[in-house]
C-alpha positions, 0 to 999 in steps of 0.5 A: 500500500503506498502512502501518501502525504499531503503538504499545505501552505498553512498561513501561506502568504497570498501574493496576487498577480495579474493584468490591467485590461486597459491602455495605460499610456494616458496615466502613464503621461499624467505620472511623468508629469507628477515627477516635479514633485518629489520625496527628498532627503529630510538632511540634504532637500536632495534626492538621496543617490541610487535609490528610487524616488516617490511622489510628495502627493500620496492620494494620486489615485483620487486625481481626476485624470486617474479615475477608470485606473482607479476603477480598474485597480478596485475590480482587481481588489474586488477579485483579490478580498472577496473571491480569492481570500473570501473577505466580505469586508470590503477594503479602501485605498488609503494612501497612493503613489509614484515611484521612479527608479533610474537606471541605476537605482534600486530601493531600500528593503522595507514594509508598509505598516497601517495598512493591512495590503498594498499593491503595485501597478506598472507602467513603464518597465523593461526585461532589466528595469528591476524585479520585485523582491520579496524577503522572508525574515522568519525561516529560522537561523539554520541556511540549508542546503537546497536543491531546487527552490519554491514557494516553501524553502525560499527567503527570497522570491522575485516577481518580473515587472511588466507593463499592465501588471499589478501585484497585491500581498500582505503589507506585512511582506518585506519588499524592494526594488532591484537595481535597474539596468535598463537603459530607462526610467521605471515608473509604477504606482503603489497603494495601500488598502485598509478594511472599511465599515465596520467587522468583527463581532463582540468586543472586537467589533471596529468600525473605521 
């Protein structure tokens, strides 16, 4: 008798992964524009060196000219709370950027707190413009050998931008930017969403 053996991804963290059915070369003009106004270095009013640079404003997703992206990006929000993690809470955007790496720049590792998911868009890559980073911090103290990588062994997992896509995933997740090395300007535009209305039950119950 052969036995078998079931492996789950038990508390797996939930990545997202798709693709925007609509043209973005309109938002992707109105982002370019957006890049008069810049995050600077707090010390030195200079954008720091290598590192990828963000938009002052963080709710370009309530402008005007962004409006059917953002009506775009909350059918995929939709899809993502309600038919793929089954929330029938319903979650909002709270805060919205855009992020511009040169050739040349990367970013720093870092996660999104205040928020429960974030999620990217892309609209300007190329092949080498650099990948998203994922980095698990808790797989323990021992470096094991490996002989073929996947979603359970890994501490690092890269997703390959590209223009249209989005990607969704627990704020909690650690990220970056890789170095570009193309010979272009990488533009997206990140989110974060929280829970809306009020959920929970009992003396958890929270209404925001």
């Amino acid at each position: 008798m052969k036995t078998e053996a079931l492996v789950e991804a038990l508390f797996s963290d939930p990545v997202y992964n798709s693709t925007l059915a609509i043209d973005l070369k309109p938002f992707l003009e109105f982002c370019s524009k957006q890049k008069k106004s810049l995050n600077l270095n707090p010390r030195t009013n200079k954008p720091q060196k290598n590192i990828s640079l963000s938009s002052k404003h963080l709710h370009v997703l309530e402008k005007k000219p962004l409006k059917k992206l953002r009506d775009e990006i909350t059918k995929h929000i939709n899809i993502y709370t309600k038919e793929v993690l089954k929330y029938s809470t319903d979650f909002k955007i709270t805060t919205s950027w855009i992020t511009y790496t040169d050739p040349g720049c990367s970013s720093q590792v870092h996660r999104h707190t205040n928020c429960r998911f974030s999620g990217i868009v892309y609209l300007q890559t190329d092949e080498n413009s650099g990948d998203l980073m994922f980095e698990d911090y808790r797989t323990g103290d021992f470096m094991l050998n490996i002989k073929e990588y996947n979603v359970l062994n890994s501490e690092l997992w890269i997703y390959k931008p590209f223009d249209n896509k989005i990607v969704m995933f627990p704020s909690r997740l650690y990220h970056k930017i890789d170095e570009n090395r193309s010979d272009i300007q990488r533009i997206s535009l990140a989110f974060n969403l929280m829970p809306c209305g009020t959920f929970g039950r009992d003396d958890s119950t929270l209404t925001l």
